[in-house]
TORKOL-4160 file (C-alpha; in steps of 0.2 Angstrom, whole numbers, padded with zeros to 4 digits, m for minus):
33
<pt num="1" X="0578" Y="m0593" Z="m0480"/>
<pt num="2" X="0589" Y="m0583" Z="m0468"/>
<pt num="3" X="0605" Y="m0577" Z="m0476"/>
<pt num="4" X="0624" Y="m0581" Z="m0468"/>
<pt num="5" X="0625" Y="m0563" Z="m0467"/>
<pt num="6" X="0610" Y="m0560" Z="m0456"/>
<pt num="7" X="0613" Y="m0562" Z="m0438"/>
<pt num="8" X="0602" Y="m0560" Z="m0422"/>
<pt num="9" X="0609" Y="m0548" Z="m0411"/>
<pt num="10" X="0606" Y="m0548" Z="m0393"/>
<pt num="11" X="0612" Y="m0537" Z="m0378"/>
<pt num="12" X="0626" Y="m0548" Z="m0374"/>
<pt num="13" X="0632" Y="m0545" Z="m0395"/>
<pt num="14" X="0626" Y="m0528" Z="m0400"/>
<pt num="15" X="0643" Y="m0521" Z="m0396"/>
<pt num="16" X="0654" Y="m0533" Z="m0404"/>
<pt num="17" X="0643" Y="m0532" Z="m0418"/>
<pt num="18" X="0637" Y="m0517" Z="m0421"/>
<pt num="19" X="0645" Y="m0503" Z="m0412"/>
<pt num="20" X="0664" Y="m0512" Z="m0415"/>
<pt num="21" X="0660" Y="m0517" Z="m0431"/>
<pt num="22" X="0674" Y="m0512" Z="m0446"/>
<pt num="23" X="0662" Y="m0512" Z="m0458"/>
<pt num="24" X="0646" Y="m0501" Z="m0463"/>
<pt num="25" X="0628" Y="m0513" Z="m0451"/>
<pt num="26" X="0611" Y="m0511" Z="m0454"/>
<pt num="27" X="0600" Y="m0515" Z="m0441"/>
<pt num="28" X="0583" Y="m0518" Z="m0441"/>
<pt num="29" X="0575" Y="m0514" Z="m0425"/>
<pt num="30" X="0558" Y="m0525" Z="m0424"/>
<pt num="31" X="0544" Y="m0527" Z="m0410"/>
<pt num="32" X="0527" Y="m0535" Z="m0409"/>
<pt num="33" X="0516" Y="m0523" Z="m0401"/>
């Protein structure tokens, strides 16, 4: 159960996001290798 706060970031939002962001972002990095 995903939670309205958790959102996929892609390259087209990472900036708006993330870097522009007001408030403190925790981003989980994740690959399947």
């Amino acid at each position: 159960m995903a939670s309205e706060k958790v959102v996929t970031l892609t390259a087209e939002n990472f900036e708006a996001e993330v870097i522009q962001s007001t408030t403190p972002v925790l981003v989980d990095f994740w690959a399947e290798w």
